[in-house]
N, C-alpha and C positions, 0 to 999 in steps of 0.2 A: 504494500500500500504506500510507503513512505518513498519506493524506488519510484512508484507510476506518477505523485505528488512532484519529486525532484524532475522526472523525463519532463511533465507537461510545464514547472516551472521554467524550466530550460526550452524550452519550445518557444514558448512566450518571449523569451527571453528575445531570442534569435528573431521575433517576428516583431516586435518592437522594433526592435534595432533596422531590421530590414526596411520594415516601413521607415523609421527614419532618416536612413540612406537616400530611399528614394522621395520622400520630401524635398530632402536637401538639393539632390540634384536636377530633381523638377524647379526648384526654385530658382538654382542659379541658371538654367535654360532657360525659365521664363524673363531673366534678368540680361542675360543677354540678348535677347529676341526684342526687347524694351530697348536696350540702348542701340542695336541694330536698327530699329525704328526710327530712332532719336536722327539717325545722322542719314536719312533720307530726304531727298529734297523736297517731296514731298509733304513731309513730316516741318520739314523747316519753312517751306511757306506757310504750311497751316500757323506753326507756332508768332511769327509776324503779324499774320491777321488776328493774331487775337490778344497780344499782347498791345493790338491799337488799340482794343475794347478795356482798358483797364480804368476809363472815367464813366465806365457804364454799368450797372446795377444788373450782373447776369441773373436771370433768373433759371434758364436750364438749357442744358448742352445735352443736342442729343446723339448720340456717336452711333448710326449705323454701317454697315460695309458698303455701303454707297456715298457717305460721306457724312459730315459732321455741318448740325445747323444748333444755332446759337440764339435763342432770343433774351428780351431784356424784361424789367421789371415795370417800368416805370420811364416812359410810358411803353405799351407792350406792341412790342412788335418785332422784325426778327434784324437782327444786329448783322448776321455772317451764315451766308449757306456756301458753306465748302464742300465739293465735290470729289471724290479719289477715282479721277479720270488717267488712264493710261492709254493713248493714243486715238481717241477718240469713243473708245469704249469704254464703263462702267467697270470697275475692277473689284468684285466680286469675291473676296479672298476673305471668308466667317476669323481668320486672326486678326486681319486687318484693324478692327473694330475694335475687339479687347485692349491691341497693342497700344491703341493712338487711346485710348480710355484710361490705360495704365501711366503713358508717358504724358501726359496730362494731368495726370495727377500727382506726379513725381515732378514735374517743372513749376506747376501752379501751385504752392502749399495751402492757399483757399480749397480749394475741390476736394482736399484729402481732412480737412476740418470735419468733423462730424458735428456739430452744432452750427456749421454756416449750412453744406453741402449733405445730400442723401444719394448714394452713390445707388443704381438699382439697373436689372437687368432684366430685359424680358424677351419673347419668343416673338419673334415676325416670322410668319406660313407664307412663302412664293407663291405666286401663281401655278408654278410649274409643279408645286410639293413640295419643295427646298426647305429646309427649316434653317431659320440664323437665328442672329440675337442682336441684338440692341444694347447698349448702355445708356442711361442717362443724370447726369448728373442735378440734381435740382432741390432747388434753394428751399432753404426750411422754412414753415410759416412764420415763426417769430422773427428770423430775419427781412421777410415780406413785410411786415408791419410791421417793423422800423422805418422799412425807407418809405411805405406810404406815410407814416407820420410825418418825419420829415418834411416832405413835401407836398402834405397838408399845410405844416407849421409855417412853410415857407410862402404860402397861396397868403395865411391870414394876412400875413405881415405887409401882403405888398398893397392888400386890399382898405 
């Protein structure tokens, strides 16, 4: 009894570890794959367009594998629709999406705030049956009603 205790302890043991092996190495893949991202030209126009938006109150950024669109708070409308076009066609690539979601998040240290930003991912169905994914990043309500007060506060004063 005490031998089957010791084997399955050991077992465990090994299967921990394993798993944590490949944690690690999933993580630093995905860490490279992000900064491989990072140093795309692509990836470097996007980040120019939007580091023009930084006198503007985002309210959510939505990153799919067709591109990434940006609108504001206040007042609402859409700030940046980025496209990830490769020679005249739609580039279609389900990492594409995560990657530019992840290194966004790691350049902007707003988006990675959990009290400013709600990071969330959901399923978009192709017409064709394809299933991807989406990310979106989008602004908390209490930060929403800040900046509407604000600029309520700012309407009394002028009035």
């Amino acid at each position: 009894m005490e031998t089957l205790a010791a084997v399955l302890v050991l077992l465990f043991m090994i299967a921990a570890l394993a798993t944590m092996g490949y944690c690690s190495v999933s993580r630093q893949r995905e860490h490279s794959q992000v900064e491989r991202m990072r140093t795309t030209d692509m990836y470097k126009r996007l980040y120019r367009q939007m580091t023009q938006l930084n006198n503007h109150a985002v309210d959510q950024i939505i990153i799919e594998s067709s591109g990434v669109t940006v609108t504001s708070v206040y007042p609402a409308h859409t700030l940046l629709s980025f496209g990830f076009k490769q020679n005249g066609n739609a580039c279609r690539n389900c990492d594409t999406a995560r990657l530019v979601a992840h290194s966004l998040a790691s350049d902007f240290s707003i988006l990675g705030d959990s009290d400013t930003y709600k990071l969330s991912r959901y399923r978009i169905y192709r017409l064709n049956g394809r299933k991807e994914y989406g990310y979106a990043y989008t602004m908390r309500r209490a930060c929403k009603d800040r900046i509407f007060e604000y600029h309520d506060s700012r309407q009394l004063r002028i009035y």
